[in-house]
TORTOR-870313 format. One record per residue: residue number from 1; x, y, z of N, C-alpha, C in turn. Coordinates in Angstrom, 1 decimal, always signed. Layout:
! residues N
[r NUM,[X,Y,Z],[X,Y,Z],[X,Y,Z]]
...
END
This chain:
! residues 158
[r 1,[+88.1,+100.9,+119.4],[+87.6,+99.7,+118.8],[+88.1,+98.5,+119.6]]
[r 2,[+87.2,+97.9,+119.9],[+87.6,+96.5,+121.1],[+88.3,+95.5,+119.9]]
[r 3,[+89.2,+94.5,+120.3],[+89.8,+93.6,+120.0],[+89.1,+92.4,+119.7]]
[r 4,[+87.6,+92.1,+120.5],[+87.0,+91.2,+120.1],[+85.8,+91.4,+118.7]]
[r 5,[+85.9,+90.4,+118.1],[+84.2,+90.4,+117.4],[+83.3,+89.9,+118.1]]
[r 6,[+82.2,+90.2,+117.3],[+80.8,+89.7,+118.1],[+79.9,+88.8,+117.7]]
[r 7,[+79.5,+88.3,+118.8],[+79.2,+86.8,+119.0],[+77.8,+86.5,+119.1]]
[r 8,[+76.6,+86.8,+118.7],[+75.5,+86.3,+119.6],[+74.5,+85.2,+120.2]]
[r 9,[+74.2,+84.9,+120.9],[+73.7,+83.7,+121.9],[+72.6,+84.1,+121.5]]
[r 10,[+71.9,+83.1,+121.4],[+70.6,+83.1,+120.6],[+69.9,+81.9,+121.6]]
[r 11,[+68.7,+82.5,+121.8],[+67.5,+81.2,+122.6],[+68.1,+79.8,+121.9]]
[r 12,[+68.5,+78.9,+123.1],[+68.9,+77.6,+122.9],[+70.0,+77.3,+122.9]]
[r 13,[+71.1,+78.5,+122.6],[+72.5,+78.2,+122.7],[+72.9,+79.2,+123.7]]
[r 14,[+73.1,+78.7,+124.7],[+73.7,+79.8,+125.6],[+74.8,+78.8,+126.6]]
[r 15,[+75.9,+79.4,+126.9],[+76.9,+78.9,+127.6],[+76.5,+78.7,+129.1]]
[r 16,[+75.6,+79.6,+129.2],[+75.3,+79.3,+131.1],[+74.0,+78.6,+131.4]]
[r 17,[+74.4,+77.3,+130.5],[+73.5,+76.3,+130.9],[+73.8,+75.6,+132.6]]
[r 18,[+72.8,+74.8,+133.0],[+73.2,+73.8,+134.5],[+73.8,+72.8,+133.6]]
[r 19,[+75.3,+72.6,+134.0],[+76.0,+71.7,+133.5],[+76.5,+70.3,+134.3]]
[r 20,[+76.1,+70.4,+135.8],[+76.6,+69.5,+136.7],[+75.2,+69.8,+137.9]]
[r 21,[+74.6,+69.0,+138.0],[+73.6,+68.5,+139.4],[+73.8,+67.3,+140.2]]
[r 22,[+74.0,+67.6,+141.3],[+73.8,+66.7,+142.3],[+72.5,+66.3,+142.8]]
[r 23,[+71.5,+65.1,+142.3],[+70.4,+65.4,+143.3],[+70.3,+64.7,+144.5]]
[r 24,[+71.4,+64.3,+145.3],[+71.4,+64.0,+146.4],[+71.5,+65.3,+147.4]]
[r 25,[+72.4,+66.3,+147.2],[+72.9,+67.0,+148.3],[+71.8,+68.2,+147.4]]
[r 26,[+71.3,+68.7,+145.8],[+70.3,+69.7,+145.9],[+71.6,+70.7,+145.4]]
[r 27,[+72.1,+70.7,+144.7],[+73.6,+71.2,+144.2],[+73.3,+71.5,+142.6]]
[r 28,[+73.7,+72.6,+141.7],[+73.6,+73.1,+141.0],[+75.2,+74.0,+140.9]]
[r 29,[+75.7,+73.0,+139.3],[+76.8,+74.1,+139.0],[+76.8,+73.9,+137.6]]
[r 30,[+78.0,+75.6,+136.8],[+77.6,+75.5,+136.0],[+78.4,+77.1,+136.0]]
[r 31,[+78.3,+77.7,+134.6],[+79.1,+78.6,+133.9],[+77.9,+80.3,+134.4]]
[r 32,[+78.0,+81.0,+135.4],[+76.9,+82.1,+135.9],[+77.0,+83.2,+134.4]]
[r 33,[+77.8,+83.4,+133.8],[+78.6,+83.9,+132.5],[+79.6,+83.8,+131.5]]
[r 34,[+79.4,+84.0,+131.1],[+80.5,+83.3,+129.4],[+80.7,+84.6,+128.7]]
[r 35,[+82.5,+85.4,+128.7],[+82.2,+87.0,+128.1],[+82.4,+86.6,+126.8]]
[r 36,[+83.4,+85.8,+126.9],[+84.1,+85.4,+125.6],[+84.1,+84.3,+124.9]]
[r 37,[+83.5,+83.2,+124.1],[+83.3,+82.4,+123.1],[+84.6,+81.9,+123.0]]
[r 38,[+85.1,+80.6,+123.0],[+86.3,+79.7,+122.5],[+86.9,+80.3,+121.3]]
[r 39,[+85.7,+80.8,+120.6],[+86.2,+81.5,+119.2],[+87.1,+82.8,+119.1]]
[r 40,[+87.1,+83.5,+120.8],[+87.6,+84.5,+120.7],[+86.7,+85.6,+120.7]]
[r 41,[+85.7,+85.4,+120.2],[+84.8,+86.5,+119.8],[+83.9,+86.8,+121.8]]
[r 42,[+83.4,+88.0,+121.6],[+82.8,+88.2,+122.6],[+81.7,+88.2,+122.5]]
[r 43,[+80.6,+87.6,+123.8],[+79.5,+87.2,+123.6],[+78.6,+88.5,+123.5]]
[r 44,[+77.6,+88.7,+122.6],[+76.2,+89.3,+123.6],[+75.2,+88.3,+123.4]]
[r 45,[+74.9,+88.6,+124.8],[+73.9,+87.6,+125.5],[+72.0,+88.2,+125.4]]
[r 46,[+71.2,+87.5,+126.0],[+69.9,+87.4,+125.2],[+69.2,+88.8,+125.4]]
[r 47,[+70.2,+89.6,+126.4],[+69.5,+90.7,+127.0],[+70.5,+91.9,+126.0]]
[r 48,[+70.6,+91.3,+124.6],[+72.2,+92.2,+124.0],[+72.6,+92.6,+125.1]]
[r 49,[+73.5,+92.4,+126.4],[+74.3,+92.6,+126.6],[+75.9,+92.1,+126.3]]
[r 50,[+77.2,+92.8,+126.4],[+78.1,+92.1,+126.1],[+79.2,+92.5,+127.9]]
[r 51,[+79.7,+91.6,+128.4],[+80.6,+92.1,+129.4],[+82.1,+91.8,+129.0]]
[r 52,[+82.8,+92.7,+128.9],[+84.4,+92.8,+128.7],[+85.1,+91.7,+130.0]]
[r 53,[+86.0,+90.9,+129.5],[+86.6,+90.1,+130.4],[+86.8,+90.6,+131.6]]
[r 54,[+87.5,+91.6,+132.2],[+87.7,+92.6,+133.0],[+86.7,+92.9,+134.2]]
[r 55,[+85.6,+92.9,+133.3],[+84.8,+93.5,+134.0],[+83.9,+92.1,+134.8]]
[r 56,[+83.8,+91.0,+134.0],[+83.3,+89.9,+134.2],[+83.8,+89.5,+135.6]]
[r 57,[+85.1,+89.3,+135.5],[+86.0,+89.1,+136.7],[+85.6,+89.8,+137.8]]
[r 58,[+85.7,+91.0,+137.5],[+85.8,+92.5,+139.0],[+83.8,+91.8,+139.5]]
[r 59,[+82.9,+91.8,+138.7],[+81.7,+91.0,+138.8],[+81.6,+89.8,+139.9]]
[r 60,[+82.4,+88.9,+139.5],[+82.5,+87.7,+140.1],[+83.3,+87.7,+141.5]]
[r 61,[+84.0,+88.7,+141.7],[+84.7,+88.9,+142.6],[+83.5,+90.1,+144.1]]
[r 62,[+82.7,+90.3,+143.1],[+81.9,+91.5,+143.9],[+80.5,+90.5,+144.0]]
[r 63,[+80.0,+89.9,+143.7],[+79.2,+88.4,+143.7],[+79.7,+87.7,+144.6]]
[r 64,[+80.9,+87.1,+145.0],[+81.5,+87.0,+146.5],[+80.9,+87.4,+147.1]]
[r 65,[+81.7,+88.5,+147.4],[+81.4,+89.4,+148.9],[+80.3,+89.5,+149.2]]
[r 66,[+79.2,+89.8,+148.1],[+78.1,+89.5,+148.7],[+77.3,+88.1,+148.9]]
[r 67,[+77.5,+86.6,+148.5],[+76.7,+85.8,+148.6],[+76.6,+85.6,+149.3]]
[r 68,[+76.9,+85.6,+150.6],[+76.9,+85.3,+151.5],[+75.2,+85.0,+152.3]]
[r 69,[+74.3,+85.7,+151.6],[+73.4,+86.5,+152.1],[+72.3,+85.7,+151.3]]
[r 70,[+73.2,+84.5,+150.5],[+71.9,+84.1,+149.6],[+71.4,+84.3,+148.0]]
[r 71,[+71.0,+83.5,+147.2],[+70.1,+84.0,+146.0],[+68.8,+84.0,+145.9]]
[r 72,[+68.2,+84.7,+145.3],[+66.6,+84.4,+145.2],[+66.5,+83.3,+143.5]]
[r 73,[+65.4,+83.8,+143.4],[+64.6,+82.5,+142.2],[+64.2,+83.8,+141.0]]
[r 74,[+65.2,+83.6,+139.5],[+64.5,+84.5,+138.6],[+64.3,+85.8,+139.3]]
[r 75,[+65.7,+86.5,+139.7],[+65.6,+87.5,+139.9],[+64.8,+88.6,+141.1]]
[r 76,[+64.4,+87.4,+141.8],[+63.1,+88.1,+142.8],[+63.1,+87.1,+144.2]]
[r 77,[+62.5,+87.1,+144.8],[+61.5,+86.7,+146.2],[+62.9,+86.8,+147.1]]
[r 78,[+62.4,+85.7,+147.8],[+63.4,+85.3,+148.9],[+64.5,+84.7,+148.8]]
[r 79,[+65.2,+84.0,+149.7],[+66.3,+83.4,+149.8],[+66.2,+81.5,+149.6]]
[r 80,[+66.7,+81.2,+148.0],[+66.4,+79.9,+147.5],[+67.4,+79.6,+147.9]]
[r 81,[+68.4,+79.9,+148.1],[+69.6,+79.1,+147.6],[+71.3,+79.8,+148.2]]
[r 82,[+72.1,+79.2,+148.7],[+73.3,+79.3,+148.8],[+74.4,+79.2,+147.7]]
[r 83,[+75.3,+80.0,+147.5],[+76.5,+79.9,+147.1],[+77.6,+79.0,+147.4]]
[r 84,[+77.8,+77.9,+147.2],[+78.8,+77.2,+147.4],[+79.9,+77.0,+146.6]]
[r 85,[+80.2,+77.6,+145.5],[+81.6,+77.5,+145.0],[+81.4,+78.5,+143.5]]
[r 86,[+82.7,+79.3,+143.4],[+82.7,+80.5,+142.8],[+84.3,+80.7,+142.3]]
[r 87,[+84.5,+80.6,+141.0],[+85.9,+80.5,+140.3],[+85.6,+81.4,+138.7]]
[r 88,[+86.3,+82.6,+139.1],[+86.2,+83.5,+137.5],[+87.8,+82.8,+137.0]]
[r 89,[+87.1,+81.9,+135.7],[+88.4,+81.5,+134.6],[+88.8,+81.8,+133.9]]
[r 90,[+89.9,+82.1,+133.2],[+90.7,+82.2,+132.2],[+91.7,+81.6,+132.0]]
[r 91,[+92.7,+81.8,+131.0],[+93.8,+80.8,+130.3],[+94.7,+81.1,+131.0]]
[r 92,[+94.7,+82.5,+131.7],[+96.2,+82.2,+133.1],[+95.7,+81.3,+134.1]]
[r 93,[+94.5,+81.3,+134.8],[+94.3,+81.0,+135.7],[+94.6,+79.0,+135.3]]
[r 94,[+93.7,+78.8,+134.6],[+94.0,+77.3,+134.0],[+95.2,+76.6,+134.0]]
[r 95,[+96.2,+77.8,+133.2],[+97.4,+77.3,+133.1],[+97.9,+76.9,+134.5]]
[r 96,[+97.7,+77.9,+135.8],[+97.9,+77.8,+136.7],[+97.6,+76.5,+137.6]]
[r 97,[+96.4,+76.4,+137.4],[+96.0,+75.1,+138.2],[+96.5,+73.7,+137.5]]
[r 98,[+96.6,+73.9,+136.1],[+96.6,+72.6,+135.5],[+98.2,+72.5,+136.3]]
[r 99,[+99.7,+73.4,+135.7],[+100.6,+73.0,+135.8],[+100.9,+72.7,+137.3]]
[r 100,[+100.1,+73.6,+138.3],[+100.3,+72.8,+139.8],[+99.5,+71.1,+139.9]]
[r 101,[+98.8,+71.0,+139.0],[+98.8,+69.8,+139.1],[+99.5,+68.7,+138.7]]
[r 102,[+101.0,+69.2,+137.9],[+101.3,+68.2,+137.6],[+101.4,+68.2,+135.8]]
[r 103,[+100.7,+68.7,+135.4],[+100.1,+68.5,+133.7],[+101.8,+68.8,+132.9]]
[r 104,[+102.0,+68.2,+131.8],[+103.1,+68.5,+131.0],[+103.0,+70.1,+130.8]]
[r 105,[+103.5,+70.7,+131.0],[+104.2,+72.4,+131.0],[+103.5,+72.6,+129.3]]
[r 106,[+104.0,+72.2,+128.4],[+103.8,+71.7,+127.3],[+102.6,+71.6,+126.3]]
[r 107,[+102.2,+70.6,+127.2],[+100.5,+70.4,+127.1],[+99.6,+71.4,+127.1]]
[r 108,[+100.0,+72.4,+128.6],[+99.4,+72.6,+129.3],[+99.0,+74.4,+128.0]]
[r 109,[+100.7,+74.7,+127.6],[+100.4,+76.2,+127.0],[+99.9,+76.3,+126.0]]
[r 110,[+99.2,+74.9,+125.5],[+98.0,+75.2,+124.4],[+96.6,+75.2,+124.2]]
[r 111,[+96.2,+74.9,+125.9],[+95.0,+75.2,+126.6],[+94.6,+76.7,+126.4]]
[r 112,[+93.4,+76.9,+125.6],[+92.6,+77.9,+126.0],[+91.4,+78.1,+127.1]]
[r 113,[+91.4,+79.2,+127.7],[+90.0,+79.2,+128.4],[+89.6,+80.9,+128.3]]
[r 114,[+88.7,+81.0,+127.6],[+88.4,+82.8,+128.0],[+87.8,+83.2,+128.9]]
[r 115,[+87.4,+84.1,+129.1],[+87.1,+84.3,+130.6],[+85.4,+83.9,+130.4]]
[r 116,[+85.3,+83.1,+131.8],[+84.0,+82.9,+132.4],[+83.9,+82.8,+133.7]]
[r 117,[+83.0,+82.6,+134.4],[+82.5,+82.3,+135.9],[+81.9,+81.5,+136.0]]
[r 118,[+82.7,+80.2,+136.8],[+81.8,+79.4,+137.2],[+81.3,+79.6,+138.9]]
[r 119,[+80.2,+78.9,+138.7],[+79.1,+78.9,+140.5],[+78.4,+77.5,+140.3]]
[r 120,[+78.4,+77.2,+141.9],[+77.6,+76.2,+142.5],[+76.4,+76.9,+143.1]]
[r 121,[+75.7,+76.0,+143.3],[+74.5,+76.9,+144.3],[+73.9,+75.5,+145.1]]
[r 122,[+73.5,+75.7,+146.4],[+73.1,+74.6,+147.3],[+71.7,+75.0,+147.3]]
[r 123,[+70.3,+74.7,+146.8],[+69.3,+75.9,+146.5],[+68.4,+74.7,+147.1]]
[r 124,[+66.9,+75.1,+147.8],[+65.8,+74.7,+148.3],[+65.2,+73.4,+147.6]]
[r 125,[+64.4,+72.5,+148.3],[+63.8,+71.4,+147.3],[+62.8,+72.1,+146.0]]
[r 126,[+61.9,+73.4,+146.4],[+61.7,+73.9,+145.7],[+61.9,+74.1,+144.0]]
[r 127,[+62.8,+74.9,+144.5],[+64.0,+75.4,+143.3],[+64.6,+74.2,+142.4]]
[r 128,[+65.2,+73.8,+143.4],[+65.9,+72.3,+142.8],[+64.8,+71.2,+141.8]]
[r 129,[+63.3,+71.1,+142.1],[+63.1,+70.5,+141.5],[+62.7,+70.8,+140.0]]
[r 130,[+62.3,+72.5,+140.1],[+62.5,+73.0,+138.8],[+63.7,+72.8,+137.8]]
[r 131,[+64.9,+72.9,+138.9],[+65.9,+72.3,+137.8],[+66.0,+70.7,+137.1]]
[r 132,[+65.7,+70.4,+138.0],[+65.4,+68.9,+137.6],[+63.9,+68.9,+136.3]]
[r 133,[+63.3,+69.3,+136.4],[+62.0,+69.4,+135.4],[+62.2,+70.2,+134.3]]
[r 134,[+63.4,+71.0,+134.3],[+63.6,+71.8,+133.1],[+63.0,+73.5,+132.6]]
[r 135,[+62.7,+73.7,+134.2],[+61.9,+75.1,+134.5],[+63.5,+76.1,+134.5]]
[r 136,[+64.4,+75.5,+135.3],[+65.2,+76.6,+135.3],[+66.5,+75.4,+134.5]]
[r 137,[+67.0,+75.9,+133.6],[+67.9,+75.7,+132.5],[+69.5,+75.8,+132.7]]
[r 138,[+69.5,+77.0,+133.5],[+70.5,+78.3,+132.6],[+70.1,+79.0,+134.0]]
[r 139,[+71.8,+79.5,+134.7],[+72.0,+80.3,+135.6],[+71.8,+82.2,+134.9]]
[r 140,[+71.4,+82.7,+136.0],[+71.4,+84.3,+135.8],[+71.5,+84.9,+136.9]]
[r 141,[+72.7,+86.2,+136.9],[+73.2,+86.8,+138.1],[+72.3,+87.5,+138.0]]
[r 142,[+71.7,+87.7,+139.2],[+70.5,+88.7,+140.1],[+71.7,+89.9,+140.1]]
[r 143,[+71.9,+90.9,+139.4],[+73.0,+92.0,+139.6],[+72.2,+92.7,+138.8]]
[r 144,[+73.3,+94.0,+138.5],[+73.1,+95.6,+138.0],[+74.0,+95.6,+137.7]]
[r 145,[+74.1,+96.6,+136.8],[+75.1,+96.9,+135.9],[+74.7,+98.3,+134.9]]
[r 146,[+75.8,+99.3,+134.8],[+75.4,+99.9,+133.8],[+75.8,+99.7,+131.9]]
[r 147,[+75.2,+100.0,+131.6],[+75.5,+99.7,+129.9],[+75.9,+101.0,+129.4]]
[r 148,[+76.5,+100.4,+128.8],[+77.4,+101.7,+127.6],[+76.5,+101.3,+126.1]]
[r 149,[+76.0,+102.2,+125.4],[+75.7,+101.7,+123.7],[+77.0,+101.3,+123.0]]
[r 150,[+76.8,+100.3,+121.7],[+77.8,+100.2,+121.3],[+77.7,+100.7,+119.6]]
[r 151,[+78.3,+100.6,+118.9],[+78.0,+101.1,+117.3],[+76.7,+100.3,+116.6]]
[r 152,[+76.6,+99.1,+117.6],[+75.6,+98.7,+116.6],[+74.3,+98.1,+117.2]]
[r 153,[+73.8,+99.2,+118.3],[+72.8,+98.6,+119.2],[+73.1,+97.9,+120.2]]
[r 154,[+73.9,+97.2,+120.2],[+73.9,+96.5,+121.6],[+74.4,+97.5,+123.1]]
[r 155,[+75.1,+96.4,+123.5],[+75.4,+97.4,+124.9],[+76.2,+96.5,+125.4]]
[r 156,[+77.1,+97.1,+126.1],[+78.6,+97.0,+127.2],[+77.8,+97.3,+127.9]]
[r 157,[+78.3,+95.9,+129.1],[+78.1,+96.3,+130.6],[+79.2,+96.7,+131.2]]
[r 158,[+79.1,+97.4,+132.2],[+80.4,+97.8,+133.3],[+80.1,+97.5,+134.6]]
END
């Protein structure tokens, strides 16, 4: 029995919205996944999937190594867009950066963050202007993954 409850993201509420655009430089950033809800609870997302913190991480770290190479557009065509910045978060890591910054120690151990990934993407005039027009919303990792069922229909990815 996992430790989390369950959460679901429903059309309109989703955590991996575009939360920061630059339209000078053509820049897009923003949360690529959200496992876990502020609430604690674990998300499943529009595709019932749910990803275990763990796994989200090992993901984002394997999303690296490969971006190098580029993203496409919804899953498909060619190469829209570059990877420019890539940070899987949680409440250690936070703690970490805040207190190297300086932050009251204090302050700092009452900060939550559950695990998420954030990404930038440097992406084509194309692309970009769809974000700008409201065509693309909301980041989605072009990946695979297998699912596990869960007791109540959904599914665990790994």
């Amino acid at each position: 029995m996992s430790k989390y409850k369950r959460l679901k993201i429903v059309g309109g509420d989703t955590p991996t919205e575009v939360l920061k655009v630059d339209k000078h430089k053509r820049q897009v950033f923003g949360f690529a996944n959200v496992s876990v809800a502020m609430s604690g609870d674990l998300i499943t997302d529009l595709q019932l999937d749910q990803i275990l913190p763990a796994d989200l991480e090992q993901a984002a770290y394997d999303f690296c190594k490969l971006a190098f190479s580029g993203t496409g557009e919804m899953h498909s065509g060619g190469v829209k867009g570059q990877m420019i910045e890539c940070a899987f978060l949680d409440t250690e890591k936070i703690h970490i950066i805040l207190n190297a910054a300086g932050n009251d120690p204090d302050h700092v151990a009452k900060i939550e963050m559950p695990a998420r990934w954030w990404v930038g993407f440097q992406v084509d005039e194309d692309s970009f202007a769809k974000v700008l027009d409201g065509t693309f919303k909301m980041f989605s990792v072009q990946g695979k993954a297998t699912s596990t069922p869960v007791d109540d229909g959904e599914r665990v990815a790994a």
